[in-house]
KOLFI-780430 format. One line per 2 residues: number of its first residue (from 1); for each residue y, z, x of C-alpha. Coordinates in steps of 0.2 Angstrom, whole numbers, plus 2048, in hexadecimal, padded with zeros to 3 digits. Example, Ala and Ser with C-alpha at 12.3 -4.5 7.8 and 13.67 -1.06 7.14 Angstrom:
2
1> 7EA/827/83E; 7FB/824/844
# end
This chain:
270
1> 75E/DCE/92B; 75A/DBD/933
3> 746/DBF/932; 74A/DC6/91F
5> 753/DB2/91C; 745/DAA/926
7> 738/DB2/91B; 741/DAD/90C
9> 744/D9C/911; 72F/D98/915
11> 72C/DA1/903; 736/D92/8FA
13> 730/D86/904; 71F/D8A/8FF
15> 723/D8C/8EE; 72A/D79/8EE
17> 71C/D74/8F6; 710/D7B/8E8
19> 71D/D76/8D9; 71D/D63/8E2
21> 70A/D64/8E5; 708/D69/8CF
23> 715/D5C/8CB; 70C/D4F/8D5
25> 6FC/D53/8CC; 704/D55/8BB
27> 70A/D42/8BF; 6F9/D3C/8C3
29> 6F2/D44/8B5; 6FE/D3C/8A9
31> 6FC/D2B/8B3; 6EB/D2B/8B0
33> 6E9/D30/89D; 6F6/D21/89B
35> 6ED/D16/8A3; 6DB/D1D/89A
37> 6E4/D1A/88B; 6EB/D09/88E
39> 6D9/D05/892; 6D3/D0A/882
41> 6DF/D05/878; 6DA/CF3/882
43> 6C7/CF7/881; 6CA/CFB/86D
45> 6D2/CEC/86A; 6C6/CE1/874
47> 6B9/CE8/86B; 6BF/CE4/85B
49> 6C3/CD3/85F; 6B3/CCE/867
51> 6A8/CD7/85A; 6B0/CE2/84C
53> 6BB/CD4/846; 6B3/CC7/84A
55> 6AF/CB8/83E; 69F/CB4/847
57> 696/CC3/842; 699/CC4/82F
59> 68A/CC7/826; 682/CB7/820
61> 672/CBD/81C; 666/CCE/818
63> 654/CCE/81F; 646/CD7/817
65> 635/CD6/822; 62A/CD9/81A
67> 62D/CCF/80C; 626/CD7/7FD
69> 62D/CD6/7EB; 62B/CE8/7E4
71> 635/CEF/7F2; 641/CE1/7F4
73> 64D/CE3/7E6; 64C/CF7/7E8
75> 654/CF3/7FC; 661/CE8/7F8
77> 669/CF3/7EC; 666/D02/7F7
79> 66E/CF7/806; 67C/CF3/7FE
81> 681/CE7/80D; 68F/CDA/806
83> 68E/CCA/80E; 6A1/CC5/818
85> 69F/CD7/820; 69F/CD9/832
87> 68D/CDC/839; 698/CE9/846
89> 6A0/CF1/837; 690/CF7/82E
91> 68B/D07/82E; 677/D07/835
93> 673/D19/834; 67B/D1A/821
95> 673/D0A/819; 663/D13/823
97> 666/D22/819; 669/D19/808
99> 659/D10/80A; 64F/D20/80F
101> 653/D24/7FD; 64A/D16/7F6
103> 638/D1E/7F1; 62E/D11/7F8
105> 634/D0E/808; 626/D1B/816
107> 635/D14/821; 642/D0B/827
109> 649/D01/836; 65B/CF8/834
111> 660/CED/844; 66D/CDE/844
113> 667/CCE/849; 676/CC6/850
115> 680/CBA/84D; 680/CBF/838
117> 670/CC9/833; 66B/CD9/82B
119> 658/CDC/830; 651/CE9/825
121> 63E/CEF/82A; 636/CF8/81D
123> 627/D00/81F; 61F/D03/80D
125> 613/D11/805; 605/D0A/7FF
127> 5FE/D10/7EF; 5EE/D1B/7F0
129> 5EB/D20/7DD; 5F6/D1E/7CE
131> 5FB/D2B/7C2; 5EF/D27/7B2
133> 5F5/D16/7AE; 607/D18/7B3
135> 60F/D0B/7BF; 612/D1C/7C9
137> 60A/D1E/7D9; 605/D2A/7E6
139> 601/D26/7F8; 5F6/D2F/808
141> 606/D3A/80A; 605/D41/7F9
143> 615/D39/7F6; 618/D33/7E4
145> 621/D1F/7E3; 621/D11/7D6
147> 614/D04/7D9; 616/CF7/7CC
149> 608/CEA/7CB; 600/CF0/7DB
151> 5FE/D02/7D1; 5EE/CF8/7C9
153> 5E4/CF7/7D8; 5E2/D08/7DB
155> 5D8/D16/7D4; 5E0/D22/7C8
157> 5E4/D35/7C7; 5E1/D3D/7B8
159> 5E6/D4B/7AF; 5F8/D50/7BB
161> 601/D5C/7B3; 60F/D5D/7C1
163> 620/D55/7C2; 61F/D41/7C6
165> 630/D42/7CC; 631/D2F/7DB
167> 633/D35/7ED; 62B/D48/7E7
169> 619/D4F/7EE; 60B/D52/7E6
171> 606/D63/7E0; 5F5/D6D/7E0
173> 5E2/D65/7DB; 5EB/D51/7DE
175> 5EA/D56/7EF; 5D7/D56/7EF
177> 5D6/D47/7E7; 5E0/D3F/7F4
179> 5D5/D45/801; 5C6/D3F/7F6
181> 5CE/D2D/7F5; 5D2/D2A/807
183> 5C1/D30/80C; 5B9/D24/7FE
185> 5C5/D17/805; 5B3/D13/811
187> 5AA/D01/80C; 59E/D0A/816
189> 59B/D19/80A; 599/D09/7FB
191> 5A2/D16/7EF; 5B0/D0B/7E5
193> 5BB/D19/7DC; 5C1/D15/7CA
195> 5C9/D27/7C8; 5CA/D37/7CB
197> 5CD/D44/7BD; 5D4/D57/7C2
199> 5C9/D5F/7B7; 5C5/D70/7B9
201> 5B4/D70/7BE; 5AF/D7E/7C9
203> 5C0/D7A/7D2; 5B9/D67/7D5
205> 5BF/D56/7CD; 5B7/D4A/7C3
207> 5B5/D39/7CA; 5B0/D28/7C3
209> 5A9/D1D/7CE; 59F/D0E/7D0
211> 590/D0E/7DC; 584/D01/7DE
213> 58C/CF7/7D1; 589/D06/7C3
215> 599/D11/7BC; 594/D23/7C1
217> 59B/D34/7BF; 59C/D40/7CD
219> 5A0/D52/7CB; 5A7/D58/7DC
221> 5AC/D66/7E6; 5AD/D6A/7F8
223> 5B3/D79/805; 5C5/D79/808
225> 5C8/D6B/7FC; 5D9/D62/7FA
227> 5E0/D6B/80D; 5DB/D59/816
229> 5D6/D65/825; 5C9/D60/830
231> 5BD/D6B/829; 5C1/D64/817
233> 5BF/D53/81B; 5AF/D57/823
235> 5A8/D62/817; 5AB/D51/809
237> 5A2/D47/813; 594/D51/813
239> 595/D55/7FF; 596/D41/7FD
241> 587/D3D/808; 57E/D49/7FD
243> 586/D3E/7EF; 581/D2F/7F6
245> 56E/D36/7F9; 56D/D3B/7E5
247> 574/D2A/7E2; 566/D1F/7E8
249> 556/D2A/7E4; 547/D24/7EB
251> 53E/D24/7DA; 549/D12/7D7
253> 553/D1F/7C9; 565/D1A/7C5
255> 56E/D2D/7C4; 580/D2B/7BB
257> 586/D3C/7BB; 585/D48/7CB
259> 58C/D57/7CD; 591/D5E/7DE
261> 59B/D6D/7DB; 58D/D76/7E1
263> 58F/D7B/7F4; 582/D71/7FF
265> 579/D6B/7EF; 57B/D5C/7E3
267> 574/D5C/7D3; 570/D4E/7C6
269> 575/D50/7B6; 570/D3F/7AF
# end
């Protein structure tokens, strides 16, 4: 009977010992989220005071680099950043997103510049061709933006039938005549590129040029055209060396209208 009691008497002593030893870690535990909490209530309110609330870093003033006019306007109403706000209360990554909706912005960098500027980095599309004489523009990306002024300086596409919605792609033949522009974009090649019609010619385009200071009228096709592959770009180059040879005969001739729809052959028309 006496071991029986004994027995018992180690068994609630143990059972204190591991109801003490929970308690005791249940107490820390408590002690320590109270004091995490104290801290950040104290870290919360730090914060605010030294940056969130503070007077010193209300904006003053929004920073467009580059400066360009045409774009300018178009980012300030995107930005929508009032002046009096606290640099540390603006949003970064949502006035980033606004501003990726502005058609002419390739894209953006927003950054504060402390103690009370916005810096917003734009990195624009620059126009490749225009859409007949529209003030619309397209760029290397296929990417269809509005240009204004600038739209005048570029050569035109002709004959589009797709959508000219800002911010869409492109759609079928304007492809090719991209890849003809940006290869033509070659002081070297001596080509200067008025426009470029999507005629149907033999699947080719219809482009007016000046070469040698004479207007000209090139009829051309090549392999894979409009897939700006490796093999398509090369296989232009080659069609426009052909060009080029028919362009300068050696007979003193001036030739203003080829056609090189032809595979591996170039053909004067007039």
């Amino acid at each position: 009977m006496l071991s029986i009691l004994r027995v018992d008497t180690k068994q609630n002593k143990r059972r204190k010992t591991r109801m003490y030893k929970v308690g005791l870690i249940c107490g820390s535990c408590v002690v320590v989220l109270a004091a995490v909490g104290v801290c950040w209530v104290g870290l919360d309110t730090a914060e605010k005071k030294l940056f969130s609330e503070n007077p010193r870093f209300e904006l003053d003033a929004v920073e467009i680099v580059p400066e360009a006019a045409e774009i300018e306007s178009m980012v300030r109403g995107c930005a929508q950043a009032k002046k009096g706000t606290n640099l540390f209360a603006i949003d970064i990554q949502a006035i980033r997103t606004r501003l990726m909706g502005c058609p002419n912005a390739k894209s953006i960098t927003v950054s504060r510049v402390l103690p009370r500027t916005l810096r917003i980095e734009v990195a624009e599309r620059i126009p490749l061709a225009r859409f007949d004489d529209s003030e619309k523009t397209v760029d290397s990306d296929g990417v269809i933006f509005f240009s204004g002024t600038r739209a005048r300086s570029v050569a035109s596409i002709e004959g589009y039938t797709g959508p000219l919605d800002l911010k869409r792609t492109v759609q079928g033949s304007a492809w090719a005549a991209i890849e003809l522009l940006e290869v033509c974009d070659n002081p070297e090649l001596g080509l200067h590129v008025e426009s470029v019609g999507l005629a149907d010619i033999r699947d080719g385009l219809s482009v007016r040029l000046t070469y040698e200071a004479v207007p000209r009228l090139v009829d051309i096709a090549w392999e894979d055209m409009g897939k700006r592959s490796d093999e398509s770009v090369k296989a232009l180059g080659e069609q426009l060396d052909r060009v080029i040879t028919v362009l300068q005969p050696k007979d003193g001739g001036v030739h203003t209208h080829i056609d090189a729809t032809y595979k591996d052959q170039v053909v004067v028309v007039n």
